[in-house]
N, C-alpha and C positions, 0 to 999 in steps of 0.2 A: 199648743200642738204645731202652731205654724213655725214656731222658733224653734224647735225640733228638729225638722224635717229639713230646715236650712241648714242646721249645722251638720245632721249625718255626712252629707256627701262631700263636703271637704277632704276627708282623709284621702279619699279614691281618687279625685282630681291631681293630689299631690302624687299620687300613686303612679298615675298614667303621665303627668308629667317627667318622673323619674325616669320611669321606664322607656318612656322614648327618650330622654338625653343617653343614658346607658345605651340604648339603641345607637342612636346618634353618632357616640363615640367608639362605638363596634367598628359601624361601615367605617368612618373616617381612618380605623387606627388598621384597620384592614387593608384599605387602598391605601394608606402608607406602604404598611408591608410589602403591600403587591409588588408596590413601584419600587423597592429597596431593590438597592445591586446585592448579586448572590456570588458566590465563589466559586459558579462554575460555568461553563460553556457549551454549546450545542452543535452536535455534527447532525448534517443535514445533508442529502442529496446534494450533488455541487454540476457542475457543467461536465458535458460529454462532449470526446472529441472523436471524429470515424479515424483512422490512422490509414484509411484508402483513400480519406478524402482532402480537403482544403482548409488553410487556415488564414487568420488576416491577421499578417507581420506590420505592426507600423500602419502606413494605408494602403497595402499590397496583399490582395492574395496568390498565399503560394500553398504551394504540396506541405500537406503535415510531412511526410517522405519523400524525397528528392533522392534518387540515385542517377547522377551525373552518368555521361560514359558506356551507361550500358543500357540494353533492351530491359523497357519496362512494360511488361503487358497491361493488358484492359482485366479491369476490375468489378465485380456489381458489388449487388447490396453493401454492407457498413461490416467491420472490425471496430466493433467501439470500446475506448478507452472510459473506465469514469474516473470521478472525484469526488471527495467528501468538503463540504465546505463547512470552514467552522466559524459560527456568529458569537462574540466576544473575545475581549481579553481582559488582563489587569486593568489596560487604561480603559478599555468599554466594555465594562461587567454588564452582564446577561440583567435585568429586571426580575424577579421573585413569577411573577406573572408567566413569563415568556417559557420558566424553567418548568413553570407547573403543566404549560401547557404541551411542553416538550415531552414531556413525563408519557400524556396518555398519546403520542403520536408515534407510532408504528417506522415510519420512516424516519427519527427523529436520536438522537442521543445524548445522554444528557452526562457529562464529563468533567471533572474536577479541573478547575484551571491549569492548578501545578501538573494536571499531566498533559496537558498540551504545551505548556507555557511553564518548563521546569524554573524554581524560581531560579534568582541569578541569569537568567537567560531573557532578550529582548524580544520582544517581534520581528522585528530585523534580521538579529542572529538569528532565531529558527526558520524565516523565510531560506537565509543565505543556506545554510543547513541542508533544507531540504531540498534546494535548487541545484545543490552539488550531489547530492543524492539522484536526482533526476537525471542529472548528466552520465553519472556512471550508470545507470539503470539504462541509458540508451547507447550506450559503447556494448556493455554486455548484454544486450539484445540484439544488438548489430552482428558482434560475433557468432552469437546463436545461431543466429537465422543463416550467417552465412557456412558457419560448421556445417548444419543442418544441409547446406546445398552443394555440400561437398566442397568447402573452399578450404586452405591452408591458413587459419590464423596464428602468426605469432603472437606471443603475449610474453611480457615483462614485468613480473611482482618486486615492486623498489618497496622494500621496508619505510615507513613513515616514521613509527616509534617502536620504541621498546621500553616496557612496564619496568620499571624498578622493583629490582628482588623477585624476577619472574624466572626461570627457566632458561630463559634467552638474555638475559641481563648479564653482559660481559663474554659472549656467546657470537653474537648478531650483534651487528652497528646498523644505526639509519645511512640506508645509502645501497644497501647491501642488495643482492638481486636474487633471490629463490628460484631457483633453474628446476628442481625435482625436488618430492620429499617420499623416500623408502621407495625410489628409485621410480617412479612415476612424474610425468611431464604435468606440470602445473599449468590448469587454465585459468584460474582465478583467485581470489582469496576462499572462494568456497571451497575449490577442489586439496586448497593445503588443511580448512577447517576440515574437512572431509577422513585427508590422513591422519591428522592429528586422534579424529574422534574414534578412529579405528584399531590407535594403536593399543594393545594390552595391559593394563596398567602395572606400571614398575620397567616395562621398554621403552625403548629410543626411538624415537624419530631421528632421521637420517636424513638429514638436507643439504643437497649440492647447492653453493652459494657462488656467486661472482662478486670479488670486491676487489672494487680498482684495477679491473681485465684480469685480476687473476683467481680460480676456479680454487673453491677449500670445500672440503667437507664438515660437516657441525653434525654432534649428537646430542638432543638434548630429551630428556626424561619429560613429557607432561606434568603440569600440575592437575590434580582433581579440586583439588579443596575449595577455589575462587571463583568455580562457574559452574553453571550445569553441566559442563561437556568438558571433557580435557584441553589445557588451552597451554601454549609456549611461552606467551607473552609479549607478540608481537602485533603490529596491526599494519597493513601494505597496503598498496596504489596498483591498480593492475592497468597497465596503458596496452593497447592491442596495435598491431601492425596492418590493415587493412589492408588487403589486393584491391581496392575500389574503394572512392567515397561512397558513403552513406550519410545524410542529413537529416536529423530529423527538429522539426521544425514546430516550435511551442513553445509560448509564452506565459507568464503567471502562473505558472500549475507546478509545482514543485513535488516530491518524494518519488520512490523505487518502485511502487507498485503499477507501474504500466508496464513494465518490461515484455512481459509476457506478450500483451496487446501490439506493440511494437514489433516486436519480433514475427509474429504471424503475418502482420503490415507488410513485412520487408519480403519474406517469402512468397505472400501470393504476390509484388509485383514483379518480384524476378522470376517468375514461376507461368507457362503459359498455360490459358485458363482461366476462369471465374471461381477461385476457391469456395465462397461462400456459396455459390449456383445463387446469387439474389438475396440472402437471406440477411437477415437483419443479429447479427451476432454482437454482445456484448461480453466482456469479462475484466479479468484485474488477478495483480498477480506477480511478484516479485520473479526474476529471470536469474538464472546466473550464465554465464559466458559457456558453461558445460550443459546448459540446460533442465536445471531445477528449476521448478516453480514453488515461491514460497511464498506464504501468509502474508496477508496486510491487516491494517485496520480500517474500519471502518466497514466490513463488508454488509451488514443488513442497509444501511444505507444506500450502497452501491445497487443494492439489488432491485431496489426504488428509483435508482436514478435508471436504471437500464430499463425498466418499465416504463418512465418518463419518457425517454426516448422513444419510444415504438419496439425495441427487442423484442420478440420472444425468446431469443434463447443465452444461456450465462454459462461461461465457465469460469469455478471459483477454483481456488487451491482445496488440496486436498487439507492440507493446515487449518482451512476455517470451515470445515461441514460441520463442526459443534456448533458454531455460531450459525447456519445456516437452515440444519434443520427446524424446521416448524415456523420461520420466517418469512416464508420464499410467496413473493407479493402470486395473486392470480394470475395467470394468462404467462406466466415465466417459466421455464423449463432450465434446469440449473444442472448442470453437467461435472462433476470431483476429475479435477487435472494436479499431474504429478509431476508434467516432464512436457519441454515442447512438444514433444512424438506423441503425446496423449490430445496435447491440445490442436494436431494438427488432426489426428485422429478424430476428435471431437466434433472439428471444423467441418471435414471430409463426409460424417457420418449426418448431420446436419445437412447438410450439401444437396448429397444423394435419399436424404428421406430416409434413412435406416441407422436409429440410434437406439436400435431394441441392444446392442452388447455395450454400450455406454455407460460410465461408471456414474451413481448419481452420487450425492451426499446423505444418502439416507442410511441413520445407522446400522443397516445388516453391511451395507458394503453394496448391494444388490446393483441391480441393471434395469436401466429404462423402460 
């Protein structure tokens, strides 16, 4: 009986042995996992900047806006700009861990590398990329803000390229300068996408051109077939004639979607007044030199970083209220802008405590 009872329980010792090595190599081959690079990358809340207030160039604080020359008024509360900041690349792939946890974080997003990071393209390159993106985003805010106050902008669209086999191909030469199209005075590349998208399809656009001081006329039929929108197949440089410097002054933050932010910048300080009346105002928001405001990315993020900040209140483009409804962090009031005159509108309505006619981003379209 005693020899018995000794050998029953072997099996079951072998058993629990087993079972915890299988265990064993679970955890182990899990925190492998974990810690494995994934192939994608995370946008996150990135830094805000006020565009009424201060920044440090080098070891110097100066004005994020500098307008030399002329009267600049006293400003309160913030006009804040944001950013999305994005953690990895190819050379520093996100961890498996990092992305799981990106997954359940609300201000968090979680991005395919290639589309941050198209292949063939450096980090370098898409820095440089979007640091000329930012530049043009603050010429054609400048303009804005200064149409907006009643000021005379020139502006100059130089043809950059022209598409092989498009429209404009043997048409248009680079160099070339677009004065009007279907007899309308061009402010930007928007305002020519603008004619283009307007025109009927199987008509001409009609563009007065300047090449080499001397004025021609060009007709050319859109294509449909190669874009969402009717396109010529050109792509231009809008340089602006300024009646005054304007400076605006930022470092490291690259892409077009401050425009907007900027623009409002420049008008409350040419403007006498406390635009905001104190209030703590955030938003984002592509500009054009005519005054659209257009979609960015990264906007639920954004909408976390402006909480970060102390905001209470956002204006988003009206472009991203799909992305906005059912996001919108506590304590934030999120205002749908279409056009500077909306956002100054917005600003104003804020200001004075009355944003009961204010367009929100809630899908009826409805009012605050």
């Amino acid at each position: 009986m005693a020899l018995f009872f000794d050998d029953e329980p072997r099996p079951r010792r072998r058993g629990v042995r087993v079972g915890w090595t299988f265990l064993l190599v679970a955890i182990l081959g899990t925190t492998a996992l974990a810690w494995m690079p994934s192939a994608y990358v995370v946008q996150q809340p990135g830094s805000t900047f006020d565009t009424l207030g201060s920044v440090t160039i080098g070891d110097e604080e100066v004005e994020l806006i500098e307008i030399p020359d002329q009267t600049v008024y006293p400003t309160e509360g913030s006009l804040r700009l944001l950013t999305v900041g994005v953690v990895g690349s190819r050379r520093t792939p996100v961890p498996w861990i990092d992305i799981v946890q990106a997954w359940f974080d609300p201000s968090k997003a979680v991005i395919p590398v290639d589309v941050v990071y198209p292949r063939g393209q450096t980090v370098e390159q898409s820095n440089e990329e979007n640091q000329l993106l930012m530049n043009e985003s603050q010429q054609a805010a400048a303009a804005a803000a200064l149409v907006e106050l009643g000021h005379d902008i020139q502006t100059v669209l130089t043809v950059r390229s022209v598409v092989p086999d498009s429209p404009a191909d043997g048409k248009v030469q680079v160099g070339d300068q677009i004065v009007a199209a279907n007899g309308v005075d061009l402010m930007d590349a928007a305002s020519l996408q603008t004619q283009v998208a307007e025109t009927e399809p199987g008509e001409q656009v009609e563009l007065e051109v300047l090449r080499d001081g001397t004025e021609a006329e060009v007709s050319l039929t859109p294509a449909e077939a190669f874009a969402p929108h009717p396109i010529i197949g050109v792509s231009v440089e809008t340089s602006y004639d300024f009646p005054f410097e304007v400076d605006i002054q930022l470092e490291d933050v690259g892409g077009p979607s401050a425009g907007m932010m900027f623009a409002l910048g420049i008008v409350d300080k040419l403007t006498p007044g406390a635009m905001t009346g104190g209030e703590e105002v955030a938003g984002t928001g592509t500009l054009t030199a005519s005054g659209q405001v257009g979609r960015i990315g990264g906007i639920r993020q954004k909408l976390y970083g402006a909480v970060d900040s102390g905001a209470a209140w956002f204006l988003a483009p009206a472009g991203n209220c799909g992305e906005v409804v059912g996001h919108i962090p506590d304590g934030l009031n999120v205002f749908s802008v279409s056009t500077l005159d909306d956002a100054l509108e917005a600003v104003e309505g804020i200001s004075d405590g009355n944003t009961a006619g204010l367009l929100t981003c809630e899908t009826d379209g409805g009012s605050a």
